[in-house]
TORKOL-4160 file (C-alpha; in steps of 0.2 Angstrom, whole numbers, padded with zeros to 4 digits, m for minus):
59
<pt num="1" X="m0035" Y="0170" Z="m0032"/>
<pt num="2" X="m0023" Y="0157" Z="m0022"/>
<pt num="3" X="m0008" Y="0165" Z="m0030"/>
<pt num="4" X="m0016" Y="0183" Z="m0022"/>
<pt num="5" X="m0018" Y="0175" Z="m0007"/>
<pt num="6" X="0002" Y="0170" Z="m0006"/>
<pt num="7" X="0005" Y="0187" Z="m0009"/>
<pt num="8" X="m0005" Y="0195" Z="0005"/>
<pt num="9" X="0002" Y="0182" Z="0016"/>
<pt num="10" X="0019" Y="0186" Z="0014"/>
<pt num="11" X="0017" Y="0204" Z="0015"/>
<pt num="12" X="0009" Y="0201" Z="0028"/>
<pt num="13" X="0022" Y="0189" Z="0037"/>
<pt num="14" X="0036" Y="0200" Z="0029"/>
<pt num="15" X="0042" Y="0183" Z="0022"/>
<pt num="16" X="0049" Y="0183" Z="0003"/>
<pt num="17" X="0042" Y="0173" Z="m0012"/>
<pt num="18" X="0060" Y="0164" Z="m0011"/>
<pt num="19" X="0056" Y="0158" Z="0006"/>
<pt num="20" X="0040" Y="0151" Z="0002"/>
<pt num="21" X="0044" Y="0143" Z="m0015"/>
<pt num="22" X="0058" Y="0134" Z="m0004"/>
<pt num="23" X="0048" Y="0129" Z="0008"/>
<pt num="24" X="0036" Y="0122" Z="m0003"/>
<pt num="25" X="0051" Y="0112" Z="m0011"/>
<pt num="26" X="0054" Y="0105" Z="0005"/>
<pt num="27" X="0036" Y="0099" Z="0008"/>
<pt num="28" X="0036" Y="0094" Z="m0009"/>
<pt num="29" X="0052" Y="0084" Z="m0006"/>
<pt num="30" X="0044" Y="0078" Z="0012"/>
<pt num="31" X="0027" Y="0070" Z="0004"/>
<pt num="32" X="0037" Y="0061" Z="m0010"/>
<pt num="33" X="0050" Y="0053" Z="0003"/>
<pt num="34" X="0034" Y="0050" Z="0014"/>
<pt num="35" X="0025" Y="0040" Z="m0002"/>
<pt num="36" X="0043" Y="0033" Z="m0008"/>
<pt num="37" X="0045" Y="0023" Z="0007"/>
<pt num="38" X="0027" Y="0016" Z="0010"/>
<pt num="39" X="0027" Y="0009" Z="m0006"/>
<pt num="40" X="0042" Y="0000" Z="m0001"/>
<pt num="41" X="0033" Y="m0005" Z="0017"/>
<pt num="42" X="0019" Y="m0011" Z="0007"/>
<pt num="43" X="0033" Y="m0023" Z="m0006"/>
<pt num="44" X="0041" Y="m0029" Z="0009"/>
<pt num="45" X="0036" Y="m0047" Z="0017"/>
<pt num="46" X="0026" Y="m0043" Z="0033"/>
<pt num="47" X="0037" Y="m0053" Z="0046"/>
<pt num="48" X="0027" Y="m0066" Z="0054"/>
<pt num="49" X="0029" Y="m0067" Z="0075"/>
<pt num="50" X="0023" Y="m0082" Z="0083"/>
<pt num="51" X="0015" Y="m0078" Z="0099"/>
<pt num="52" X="0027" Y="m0079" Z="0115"/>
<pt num="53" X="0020" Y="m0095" Z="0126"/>
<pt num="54" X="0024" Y="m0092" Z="0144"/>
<pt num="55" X="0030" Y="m0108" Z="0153"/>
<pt num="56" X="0019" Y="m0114" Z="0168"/>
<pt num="57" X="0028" Y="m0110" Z="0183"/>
<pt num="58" X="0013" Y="m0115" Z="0196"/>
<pt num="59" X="0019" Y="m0132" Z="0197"/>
């Protein structure tokens, strides 16, 4: 049934299967880059920011 509805979306779009099996690589390629790199965020220390005292400049 999905593989029908590809079908009648490209005929009706006048796109080629080609074109969408390679734009499907490059989602496929863009969600595992996407995963890749926040498994790394998630290794890496979280950098800890001391909180900026402002001096006292009333006086």
């Amino acid at each position: 049934m999905l593989l029908l509805a590809v079908v009648t979306a490209c005929v009706i779009n006048g796109d080629t299967m080609t074109g969408v099996l390679r734009q499907a690589t490059w989602l496929v390629v863009a969600v595992i880059v996407l995963i890749v790199v926040q498994a790394i965020d998630m290794r890496l220390p979280q950098p800890r920011v001391k909180p900026v005292t402002e001096p006292d400049t009333n006086g």
